[in-house]
C-alpha positions in Angstrom: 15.1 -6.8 -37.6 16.0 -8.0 -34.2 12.9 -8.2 -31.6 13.5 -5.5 -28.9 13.0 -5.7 -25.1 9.9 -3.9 -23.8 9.4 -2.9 -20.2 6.3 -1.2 -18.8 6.0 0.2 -15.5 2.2 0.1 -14.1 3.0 1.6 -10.9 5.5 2.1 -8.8 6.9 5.4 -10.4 6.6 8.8 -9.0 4.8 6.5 -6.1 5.6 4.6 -3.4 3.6 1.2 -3.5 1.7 -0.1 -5.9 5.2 -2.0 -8.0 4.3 -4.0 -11.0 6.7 -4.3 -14.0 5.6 -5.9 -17.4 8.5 -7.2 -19.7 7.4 -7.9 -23.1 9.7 -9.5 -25.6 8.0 -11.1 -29.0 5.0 -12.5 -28.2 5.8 -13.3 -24.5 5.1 -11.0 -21.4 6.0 -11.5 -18.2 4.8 -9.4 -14.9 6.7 -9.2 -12.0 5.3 -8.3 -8.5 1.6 -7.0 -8.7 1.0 -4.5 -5.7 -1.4 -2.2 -4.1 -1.0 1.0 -2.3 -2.7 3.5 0.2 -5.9 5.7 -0.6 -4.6 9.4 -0.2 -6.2 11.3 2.3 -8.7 13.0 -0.3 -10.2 9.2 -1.8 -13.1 9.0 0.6 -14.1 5.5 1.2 -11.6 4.2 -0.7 -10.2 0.4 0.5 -6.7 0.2 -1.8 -5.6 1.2 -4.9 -4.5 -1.4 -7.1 -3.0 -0.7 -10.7 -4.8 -0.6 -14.1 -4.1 -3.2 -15.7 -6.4 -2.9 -19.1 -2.9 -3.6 -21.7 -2.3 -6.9 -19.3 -6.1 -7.6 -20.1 -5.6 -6.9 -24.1 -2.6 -9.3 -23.7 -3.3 -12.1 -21.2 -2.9 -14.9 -23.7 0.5 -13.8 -24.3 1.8 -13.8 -20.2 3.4 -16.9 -19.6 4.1 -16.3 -15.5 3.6 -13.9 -12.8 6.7 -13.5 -10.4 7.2 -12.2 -7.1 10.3 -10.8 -5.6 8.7 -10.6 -1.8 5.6 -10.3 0.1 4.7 -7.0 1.0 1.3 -5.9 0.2 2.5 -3.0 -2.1 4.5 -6.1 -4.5 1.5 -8.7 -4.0 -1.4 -6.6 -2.3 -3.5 -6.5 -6.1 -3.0 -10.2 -6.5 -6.6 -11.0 -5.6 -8.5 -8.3 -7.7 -5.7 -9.4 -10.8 -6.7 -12.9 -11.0 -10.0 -11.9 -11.6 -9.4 -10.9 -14.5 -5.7 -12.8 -15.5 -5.0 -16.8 -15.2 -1.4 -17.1 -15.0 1.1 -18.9 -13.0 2.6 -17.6 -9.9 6.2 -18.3 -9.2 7.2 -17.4 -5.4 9.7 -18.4 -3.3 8.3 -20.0 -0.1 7.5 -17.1 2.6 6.2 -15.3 0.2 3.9 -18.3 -1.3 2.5 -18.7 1.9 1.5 -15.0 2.5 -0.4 -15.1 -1.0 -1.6 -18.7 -0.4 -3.6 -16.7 2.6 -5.3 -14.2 0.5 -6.3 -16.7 -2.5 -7.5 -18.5 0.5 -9.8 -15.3 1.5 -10.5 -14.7 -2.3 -11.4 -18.4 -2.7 -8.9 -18.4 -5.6 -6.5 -21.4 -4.6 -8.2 -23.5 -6.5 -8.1 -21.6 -10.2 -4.7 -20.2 -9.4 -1.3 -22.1 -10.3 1.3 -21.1 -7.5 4.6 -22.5 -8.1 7.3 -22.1 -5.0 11.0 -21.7 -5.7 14.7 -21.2 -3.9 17.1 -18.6 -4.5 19.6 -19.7 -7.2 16.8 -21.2 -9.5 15.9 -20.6 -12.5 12.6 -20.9 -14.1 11.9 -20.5 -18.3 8.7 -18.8 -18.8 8.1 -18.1 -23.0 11.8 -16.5 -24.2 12.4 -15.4 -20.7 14.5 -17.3 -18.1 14.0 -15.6 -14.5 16.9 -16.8 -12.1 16.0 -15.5 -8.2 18.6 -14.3 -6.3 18.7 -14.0 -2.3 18.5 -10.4 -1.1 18.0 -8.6 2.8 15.1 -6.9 3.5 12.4 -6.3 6.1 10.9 -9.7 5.4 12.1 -13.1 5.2 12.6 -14.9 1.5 13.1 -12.0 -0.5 14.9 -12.3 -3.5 16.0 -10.3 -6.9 15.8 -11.3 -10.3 18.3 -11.7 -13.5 15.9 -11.5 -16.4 17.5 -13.0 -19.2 15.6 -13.1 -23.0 17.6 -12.8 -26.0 18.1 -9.0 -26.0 20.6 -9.3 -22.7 20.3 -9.6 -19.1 18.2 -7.5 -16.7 18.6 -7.5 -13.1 15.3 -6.5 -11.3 16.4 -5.8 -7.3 13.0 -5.7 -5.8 13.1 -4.1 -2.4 16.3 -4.9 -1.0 19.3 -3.5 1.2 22.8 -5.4 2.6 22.3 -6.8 5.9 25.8 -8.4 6.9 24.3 -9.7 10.3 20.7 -10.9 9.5 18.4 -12.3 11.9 17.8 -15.6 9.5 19.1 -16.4 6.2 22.4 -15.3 4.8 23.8 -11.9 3.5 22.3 -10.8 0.1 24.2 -12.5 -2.7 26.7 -10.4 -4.0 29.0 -12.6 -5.1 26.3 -13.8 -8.1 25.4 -10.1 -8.6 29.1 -9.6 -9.1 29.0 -12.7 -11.5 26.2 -10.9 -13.6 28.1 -8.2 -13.7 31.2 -9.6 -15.1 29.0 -11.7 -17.7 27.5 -8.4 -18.8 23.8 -6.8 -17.7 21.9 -5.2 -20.2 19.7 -3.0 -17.8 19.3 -2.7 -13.7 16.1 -1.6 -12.6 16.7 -0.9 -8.7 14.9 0.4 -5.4 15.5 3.7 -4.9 13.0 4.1 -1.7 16.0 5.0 0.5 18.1 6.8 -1.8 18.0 10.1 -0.2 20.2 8.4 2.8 23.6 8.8 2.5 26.0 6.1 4.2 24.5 2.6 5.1 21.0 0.9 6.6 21.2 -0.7 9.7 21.4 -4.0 10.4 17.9 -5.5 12.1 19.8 -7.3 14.8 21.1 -3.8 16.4 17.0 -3.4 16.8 17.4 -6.8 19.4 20.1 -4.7 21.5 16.9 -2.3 22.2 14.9 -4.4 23.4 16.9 -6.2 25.3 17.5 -3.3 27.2 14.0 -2.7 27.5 13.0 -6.1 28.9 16.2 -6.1 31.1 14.9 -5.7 35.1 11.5 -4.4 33.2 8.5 -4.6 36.0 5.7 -3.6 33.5 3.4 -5.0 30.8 5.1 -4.5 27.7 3.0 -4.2 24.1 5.3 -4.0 21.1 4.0 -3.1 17.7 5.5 -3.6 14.6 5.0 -4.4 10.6 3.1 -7.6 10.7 5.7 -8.9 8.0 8.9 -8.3 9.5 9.2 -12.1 11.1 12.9 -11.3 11.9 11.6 -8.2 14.1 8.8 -10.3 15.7 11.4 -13.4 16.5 13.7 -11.2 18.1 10.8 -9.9 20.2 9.7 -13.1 21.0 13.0 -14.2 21.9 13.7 -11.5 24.9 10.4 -12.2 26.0 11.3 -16.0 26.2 14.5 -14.9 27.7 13.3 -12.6 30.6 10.6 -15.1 31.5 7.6 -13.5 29.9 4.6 -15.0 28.6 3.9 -13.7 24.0 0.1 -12.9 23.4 -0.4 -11.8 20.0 -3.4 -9.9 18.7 -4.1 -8.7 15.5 -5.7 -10.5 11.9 -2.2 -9.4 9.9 -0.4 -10.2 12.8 -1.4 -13.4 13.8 -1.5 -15.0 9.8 2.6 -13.7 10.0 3.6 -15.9 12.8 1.5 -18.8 11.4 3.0 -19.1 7.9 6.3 -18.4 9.2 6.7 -20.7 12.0 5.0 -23.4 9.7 7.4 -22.6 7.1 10.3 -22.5 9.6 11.1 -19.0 9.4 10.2 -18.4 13.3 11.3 -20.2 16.0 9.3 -20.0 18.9 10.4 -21.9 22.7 8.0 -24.0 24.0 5.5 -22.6 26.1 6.1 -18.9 25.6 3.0 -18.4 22.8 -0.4 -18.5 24.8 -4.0 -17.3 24.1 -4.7 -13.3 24.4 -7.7 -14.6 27.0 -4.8 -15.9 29.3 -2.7 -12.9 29.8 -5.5 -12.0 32.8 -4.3 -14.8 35.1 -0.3 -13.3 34.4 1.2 -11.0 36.6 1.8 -7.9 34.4 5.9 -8.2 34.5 5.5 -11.7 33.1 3.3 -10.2 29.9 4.4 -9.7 27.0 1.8 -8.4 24.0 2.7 -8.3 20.1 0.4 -5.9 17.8 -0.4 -4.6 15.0 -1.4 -0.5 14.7 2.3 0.6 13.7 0.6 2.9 11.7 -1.9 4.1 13.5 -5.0 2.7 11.8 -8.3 3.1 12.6 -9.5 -0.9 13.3 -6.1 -2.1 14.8 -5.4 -3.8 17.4 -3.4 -0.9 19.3 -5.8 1.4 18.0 -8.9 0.2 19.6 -6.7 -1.0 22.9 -5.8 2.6 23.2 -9.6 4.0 22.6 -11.2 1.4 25.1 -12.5 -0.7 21.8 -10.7 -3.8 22.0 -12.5 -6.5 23.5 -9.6 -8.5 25.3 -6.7 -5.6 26.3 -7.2 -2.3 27.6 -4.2 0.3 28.4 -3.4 0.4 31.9 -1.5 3.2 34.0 2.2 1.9 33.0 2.1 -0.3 30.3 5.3 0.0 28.5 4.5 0.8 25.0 7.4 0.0 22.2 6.9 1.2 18.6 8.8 -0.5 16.8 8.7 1.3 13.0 8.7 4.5 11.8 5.6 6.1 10.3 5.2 5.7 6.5 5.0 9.4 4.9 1.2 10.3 5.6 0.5 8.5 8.3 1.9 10.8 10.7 -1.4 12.4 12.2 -2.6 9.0 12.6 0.6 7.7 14.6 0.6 11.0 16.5 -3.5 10.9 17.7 -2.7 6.9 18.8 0.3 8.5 21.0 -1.7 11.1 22.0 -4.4 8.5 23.4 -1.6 6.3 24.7 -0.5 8.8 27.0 -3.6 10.1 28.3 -4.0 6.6 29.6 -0.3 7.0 31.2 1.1 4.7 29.3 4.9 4.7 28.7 5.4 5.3 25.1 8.6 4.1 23.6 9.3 4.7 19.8 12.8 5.1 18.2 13.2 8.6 19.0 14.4 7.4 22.3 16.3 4.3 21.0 17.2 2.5 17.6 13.7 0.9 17.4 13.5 0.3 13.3 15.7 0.3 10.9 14.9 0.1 7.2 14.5 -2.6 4.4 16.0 -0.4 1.7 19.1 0.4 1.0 21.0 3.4 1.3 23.3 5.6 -0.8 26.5 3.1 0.2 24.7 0.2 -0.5 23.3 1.4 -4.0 27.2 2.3 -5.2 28.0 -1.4 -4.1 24.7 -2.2 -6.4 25.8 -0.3 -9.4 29.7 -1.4 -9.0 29.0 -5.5 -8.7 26.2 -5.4 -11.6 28.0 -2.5 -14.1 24.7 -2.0 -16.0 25.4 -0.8 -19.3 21.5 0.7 -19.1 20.1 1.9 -15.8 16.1 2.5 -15.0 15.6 3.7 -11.4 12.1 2.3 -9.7 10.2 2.2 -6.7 9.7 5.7 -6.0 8.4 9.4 -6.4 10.4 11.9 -8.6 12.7 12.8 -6.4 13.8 9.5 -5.7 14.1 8.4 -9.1 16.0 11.7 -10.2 18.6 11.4 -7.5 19.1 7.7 -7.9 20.1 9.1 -11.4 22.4 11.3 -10.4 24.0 8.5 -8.2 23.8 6.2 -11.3 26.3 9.0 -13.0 28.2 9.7 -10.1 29.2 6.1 -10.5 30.5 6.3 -14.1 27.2 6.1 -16.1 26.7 8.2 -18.9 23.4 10.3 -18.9 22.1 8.9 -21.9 22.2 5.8 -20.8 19.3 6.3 -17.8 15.9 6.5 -18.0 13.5 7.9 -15.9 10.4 6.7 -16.9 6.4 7.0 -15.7 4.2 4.8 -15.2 2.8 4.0 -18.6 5.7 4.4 -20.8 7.1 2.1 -22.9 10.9 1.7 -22.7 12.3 -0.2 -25.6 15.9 -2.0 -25.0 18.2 -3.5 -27.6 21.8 -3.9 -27.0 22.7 -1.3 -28.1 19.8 1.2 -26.9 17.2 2.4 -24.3 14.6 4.7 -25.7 11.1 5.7 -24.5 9.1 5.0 -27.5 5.3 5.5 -26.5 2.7 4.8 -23.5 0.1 1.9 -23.1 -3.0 2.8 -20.1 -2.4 3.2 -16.8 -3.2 4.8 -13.6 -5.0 4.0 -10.2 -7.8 1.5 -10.1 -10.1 2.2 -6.5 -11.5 -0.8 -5.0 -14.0 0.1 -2.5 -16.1 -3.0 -0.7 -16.7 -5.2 -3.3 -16.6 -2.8 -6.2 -13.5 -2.8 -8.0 -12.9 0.1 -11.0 -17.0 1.3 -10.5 -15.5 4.7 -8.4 -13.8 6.7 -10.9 -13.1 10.4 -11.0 -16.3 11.4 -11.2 -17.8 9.7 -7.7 -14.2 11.0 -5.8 -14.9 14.3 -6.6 -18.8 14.1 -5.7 -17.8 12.5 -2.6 -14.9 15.1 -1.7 -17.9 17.8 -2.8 -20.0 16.3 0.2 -17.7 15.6 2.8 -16.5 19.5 2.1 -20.1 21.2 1.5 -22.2 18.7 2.4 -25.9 18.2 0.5 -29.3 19.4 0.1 -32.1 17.8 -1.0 -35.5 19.3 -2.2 -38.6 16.9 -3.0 -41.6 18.1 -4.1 -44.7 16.4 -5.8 -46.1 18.1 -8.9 -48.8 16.8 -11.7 -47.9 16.4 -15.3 -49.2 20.8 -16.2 -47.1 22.2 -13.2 -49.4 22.2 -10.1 -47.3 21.6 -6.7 -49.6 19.1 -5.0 -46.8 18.9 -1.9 -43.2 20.8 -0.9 -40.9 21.7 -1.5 -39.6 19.1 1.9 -35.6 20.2 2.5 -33.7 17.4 4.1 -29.8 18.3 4.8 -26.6 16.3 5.3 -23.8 18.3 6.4 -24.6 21.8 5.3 -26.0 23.0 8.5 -27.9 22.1 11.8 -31.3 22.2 10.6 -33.2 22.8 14.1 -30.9 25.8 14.4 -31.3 27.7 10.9 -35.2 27.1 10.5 -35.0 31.2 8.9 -32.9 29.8 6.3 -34.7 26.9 5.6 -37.7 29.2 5.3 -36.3 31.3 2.8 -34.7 28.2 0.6 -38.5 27.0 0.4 -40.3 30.3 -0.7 -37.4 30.8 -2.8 -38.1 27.2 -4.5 -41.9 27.9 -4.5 -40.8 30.9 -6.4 -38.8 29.1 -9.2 -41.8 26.3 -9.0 -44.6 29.0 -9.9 -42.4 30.5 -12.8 -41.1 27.7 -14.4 -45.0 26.0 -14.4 -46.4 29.2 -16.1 -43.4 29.2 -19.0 -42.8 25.4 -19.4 -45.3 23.0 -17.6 -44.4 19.8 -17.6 -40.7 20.0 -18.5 -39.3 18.1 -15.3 -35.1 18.2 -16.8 -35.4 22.5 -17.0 -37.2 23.0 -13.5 -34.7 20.3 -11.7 -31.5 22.5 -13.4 -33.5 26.3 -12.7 -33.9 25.4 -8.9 -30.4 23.7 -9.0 -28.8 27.2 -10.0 -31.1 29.7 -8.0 -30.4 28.2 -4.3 -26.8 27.2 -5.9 -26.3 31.1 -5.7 -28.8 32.2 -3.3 -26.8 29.4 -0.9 -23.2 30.9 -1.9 -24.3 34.3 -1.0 -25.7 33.6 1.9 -23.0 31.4 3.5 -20.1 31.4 1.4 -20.8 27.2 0.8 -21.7 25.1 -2.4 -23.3 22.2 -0.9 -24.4 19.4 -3.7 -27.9 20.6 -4.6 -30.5 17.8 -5.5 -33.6 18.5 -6.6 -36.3 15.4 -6.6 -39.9 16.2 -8.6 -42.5 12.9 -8.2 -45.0 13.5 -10.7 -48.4 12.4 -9.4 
């Protein structure tokens, strides 16, 4: 019986963020891009989330190669924590080498890790697989799709990707080899379907450079631009107005900063001569001859904008009528953030500029239009939408059959699932693990379930603890002491404080008489009786700890 094609999705369905794609034919697996993604607003203290990848564990001596379409953090952001755990080789093409290159660096994983850089229109043989990359557009420089080949059929993998006739650098995405594929035959496309709620076309990034043009034109202000550290075309064409209107580029920001570096060492960037100087040097300017690049698009917390706009930053303050650009849109969830940033920007009479007032951002996902170009060059007979939530995937479906494809012939998986492909059929045909991993400090998988739920418990209710010293028969030698976090103002409910501790003493004194000694039973009585005294009294269930040292 002929070996079948297996692909796994271990995130990057019904999410956004997160992508990495196992394909498993025989005894060789591949993995292509390994992201993270965004704590939800309900993972207290949670860092990133980073896929589980336990079946890659079971299996690591049979992947032969890691591959990379781009490098966004949600298609290489889990690389570090991965490599723990999985030695394989990394094959990149050069922007995107350099951005992981930077975080092995951090990890101080460059030296166990193999990371191989390659051009669009090779192709590299991992195991049964050959992986040829193919130049797409997106939001950052290098990115690239890839035809999958093993002896099932071809698949063609887009990554994130959109058709940018006029790009900043580079050339238009490579239709014509799609096209090619197509003719040749494609087993399966697996395509973005992030923007597939917009009808008609994205936008090229250089009608973004008309903007700002017109914002630098006869412009008497200091102007602070923020943007997605990654998009080097945005930042060029920034940098090139400012060069243009004689202004002086600071740029602050860690993300930021690491960018411009790899890409102007790489030769993505081109800066003039004599336009980058140190953030410390923008003092000595006159404001109309500053220009400052940030990061804080999204309104984070430690950011650069951020803290300038809350007084934090150490270098740059917001003055009275500093022109402000934002120059993205805010990623769904990050709203309030973006909005209480604004907010502080304009208390400080700052001019805020975002693209409500003028094309500011465009996308690095294709539309509708751009997808029925997809689907016509590449004629999949099998079609698996990724990169999204449901809703994406459903209606990239629908597109999928609006375009000629027969229903049976699309699958909309989970993460999880394993889709098995011959050439003749696509079938879901069971599920391997999967799911979030949380990596908080230095901890990576140790919060589960269990601690997000004790932590949403306290930062709702709050806690009480109640310590009290009793010998081995049941005598209270000391307490109960109550010491509260975020239930209530102590100094200000001493009456209910009062009656927690007589009601303690109470269960203390019964419990001794019926079973002295027996620690486990008092700890869960006391637990219950201010559990519902507490819920009576104030409607609250704060997390209820109750500490007996024996002496």
């Amino acid at each position: 019986m002929a070996e079948k094609l297996k692909i796994i999705s271990l995130g990057g369905l019904d999410e956004i963020g997160k992508n990495l794609t196992v394909y498993e034919y025989g005894n060789d697996i591949i993995v292509v891009d390994v992201g993270m993604g965004f704590p939800d607003d309900d993972m207290y203290g949670v860092d990133v989330v980073i896929p589980d990848i336990s079946y890659l564990i079971k299996n690591q001596d049979r992947i032969r190669a890691i591959f990379l379409t781009h490098g966004h953090e949600d298609h290489i952001g889990a690389l570090p924590y991965v490599l723990r755990s999985i030695n394989a080789p990394i094959y990149a093409t050069r922007m995107t080498a350099g951005l992981v290159r930077l975080k092995l660096e951090e990890h101080h994983l460059v030296k166990k890790t193999r990371l191989i850089t390659c051009e669009a229109g090779e192709t590299i043989r991992a195991g049964k697989f050959s992986v040829e990359f193919i130049h797409v557009n997106h939001s950052i420089a290098d990115a690239v799709a890839f035809a999958i080949k093993c002896p099932v059929g071809t698949v063609v993998h887009t990554g994130d990707f959109k058709i940018d006739p006029t790009p900043i650098s580079g050339e238009m995405i490579d239709l014509a080899r799609l096209g090619e594929l197509g003719k040749e035959g494609v087993l399966a496309l697996l395509a973005d379907s992030t923007n597939v709620e917009r009808q008609g076309f994205t936008n090229s990034e250089r009608s973004v450079g008309q903007s700002f043009d017109a914002l630098f034109r006869g412009c008497d202000k200091r102007i602070i631009v923020t943007t997605f550290a990654s998009n080097v075309d945005r930042i060029q064409q920034v940098i090139s107005v400012a060069a243009k209107y004689g202004r002086k580029v600071a740029i602050t920001g860690r993300s930021m900063e690491n960018a411009i570096k790899v890409s102007t060492e790489l030769g993505y960037m081109k800066v003039p001569k004599g336009v980058l100087v140190e953030l410390n040097h923008i003092k000595s300017l006159p404001k109309e001859k500053i220009c400052i690049i940030t990061t804080g698009s999204q309104g984070e917390t430690m950011s650069a904008l951020s803290r300038m706009a809350f007084n934090t930053h150490r270098q740059v303050e917001i003055q009275p009528g500093d022109r402000v650009i934002i120059s993205a849109s805010a990623i769904p969830g990050n709203e309030n953030s973006v909005g209480n940033v604004i907010n502080e920007l304009y208390r400080k009479d700052a001019e805020v500029i975002n693209e409500r007032e003028l094309p500011l951002h465009v996308s690095g996902h294709a539309c509708q239009g751009e997808l029925k170009i997809l689907h016509g060059l590449v004629k999949p007979k099998f079609f698996i939408p990724v990169h999204g939530e449901q809703r994406h995937l459903k209606t990239h479906a629908k597109l999928a059959q609006q375009m000629g494809m027969a229903p049976n012939h699309i699958l909309v998986s989970s993460i999880g699932k394993v889709m098995e492909l011959t050439q003749n059929s696509a079938k879901i045909t069971g599920t391997v693990p999967a799911g979030q991993v949380f990596v908080d400090g230095y901890g990576v998988g140790d919060v589960g379930a269990v601690v997000l739920r004790d932590r949403k418990h306290l930062a709702e209710d709050g806690m009480i603890v109640l310590v009290t010293s009793m010998t081995s028969d049941g005598l209270v030698v000391s307490g109960p002491d109550i010491i509260t976090r975020g239930f209530v103002y102590v100094k200000e409910s001493e009456t209910l404080m009062e009656e927690l501790r007589r009601l303690a003493n109470g269960v203390l004194e019964e419990m001794a008489a019926r079973c002295p000694g027996d620690f486990p039973a008092l700890k869960t009585a006391i637990k219950d009786e201010i559990a519902s005294f507490l819920y009576k009294k104030t409607h609250r269930s704060p997390m209820i700890l109750p500490v007996i040292m024996e002496v």
